[in-house]
N, C-alpha and C positions, 0 to 999 in steps of 0.2 A: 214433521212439524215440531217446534218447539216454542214454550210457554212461558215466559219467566215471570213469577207473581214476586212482590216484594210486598210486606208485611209486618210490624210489629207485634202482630197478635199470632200466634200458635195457633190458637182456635181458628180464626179467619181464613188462615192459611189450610187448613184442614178443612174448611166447608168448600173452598173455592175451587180446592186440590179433587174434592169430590164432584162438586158440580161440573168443571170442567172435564174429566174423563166420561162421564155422560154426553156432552157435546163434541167433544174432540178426540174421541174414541184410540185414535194410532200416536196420539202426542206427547211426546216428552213434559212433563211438567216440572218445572224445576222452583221451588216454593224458598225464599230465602228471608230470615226472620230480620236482618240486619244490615243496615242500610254501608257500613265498610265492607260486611261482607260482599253485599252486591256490588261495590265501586270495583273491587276486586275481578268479581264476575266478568263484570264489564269489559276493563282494560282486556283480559286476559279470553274473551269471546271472539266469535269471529261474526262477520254480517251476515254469512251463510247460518250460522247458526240457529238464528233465533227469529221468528216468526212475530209473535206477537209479548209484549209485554203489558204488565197490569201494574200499577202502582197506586198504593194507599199514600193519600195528600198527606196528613199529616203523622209524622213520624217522630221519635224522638233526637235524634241525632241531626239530622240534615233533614230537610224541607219534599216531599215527593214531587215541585214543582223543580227544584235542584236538581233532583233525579232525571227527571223529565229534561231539563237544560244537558245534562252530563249525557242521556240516550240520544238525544237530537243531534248533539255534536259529532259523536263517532256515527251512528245511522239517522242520516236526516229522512229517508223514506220507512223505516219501519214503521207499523201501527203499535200506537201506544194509548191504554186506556187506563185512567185514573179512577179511584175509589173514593169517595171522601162521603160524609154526613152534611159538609157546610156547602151546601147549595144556592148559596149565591150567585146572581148572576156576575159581578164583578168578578170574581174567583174562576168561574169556569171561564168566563173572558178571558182572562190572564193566560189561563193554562193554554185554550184552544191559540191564543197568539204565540204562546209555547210550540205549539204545532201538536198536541193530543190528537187523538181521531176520536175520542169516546169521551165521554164522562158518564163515570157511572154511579145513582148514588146510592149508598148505605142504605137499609142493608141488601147484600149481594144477596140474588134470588138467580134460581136457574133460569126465569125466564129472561130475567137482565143479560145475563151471559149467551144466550140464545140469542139477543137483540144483537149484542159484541160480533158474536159469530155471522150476523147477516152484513152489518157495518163491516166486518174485515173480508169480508167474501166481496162485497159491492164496492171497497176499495179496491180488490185483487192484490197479488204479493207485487209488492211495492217496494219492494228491498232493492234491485239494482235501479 
């Protein structure tokens, strides 16, 4: 299994990096601070690869819902869950027409990621 979190924050990236090996015990985490470098990631991934993704809404360079738009395009079935503070329901509308499976909000708790893990288990691997 593989994880891919996207992150502005270092810090965030190290709490989520921890919370999830707690939950996800055998998975690849792969934590990436910069939104080129994950576009990068991206193109150059495969579908087999990557399991679930996490992305923080707002970033500085490109938008996490852009992110979300660029992951739907090459994997329309993978599960992808969103970070954000701004809990709107218009925003999370937005995103879930995006096709998110999650939203998750700020701040990230082990139990929230426990929630993640039942939400991705009760979609099953939905990748092909």
């Amino acid at each position: 299994m593989k994880i891919v979190h996207v992150d502005d924050s270092r810090f965030s990236l190290k709490i989520a990096t921890n919370f999830l090996k707690q939950i996800f015990r055998e998975a690849e985490i792969v934590s990436l601070n910069d939104e080129e470098e994950f576009l990068k990631f991206l193109e150059e991934s495969k579908l087999d690869d990557i399991d679930i993704f996490i992305i923080d809404l707002l970033l500085p360079k490109i938008s996490g819902e852009e992110l979300v738009k660029q992951i739907k395009k090459k994997y329309p079935n993978v599960f992808v869950a969103v970070l954000s503070s701004n809990v709107q329901s218009n925003v999370k509308e937005k995103l879930y027409d995006c096709g998110i499976d999650l939203f998750i909000e700020k701040p990230l708790t082990l139990d929230k990621l426990r929630d993640m893990e039942v939400c991705y288990n009760e979609k099953g691997n939905r990748r092909v």
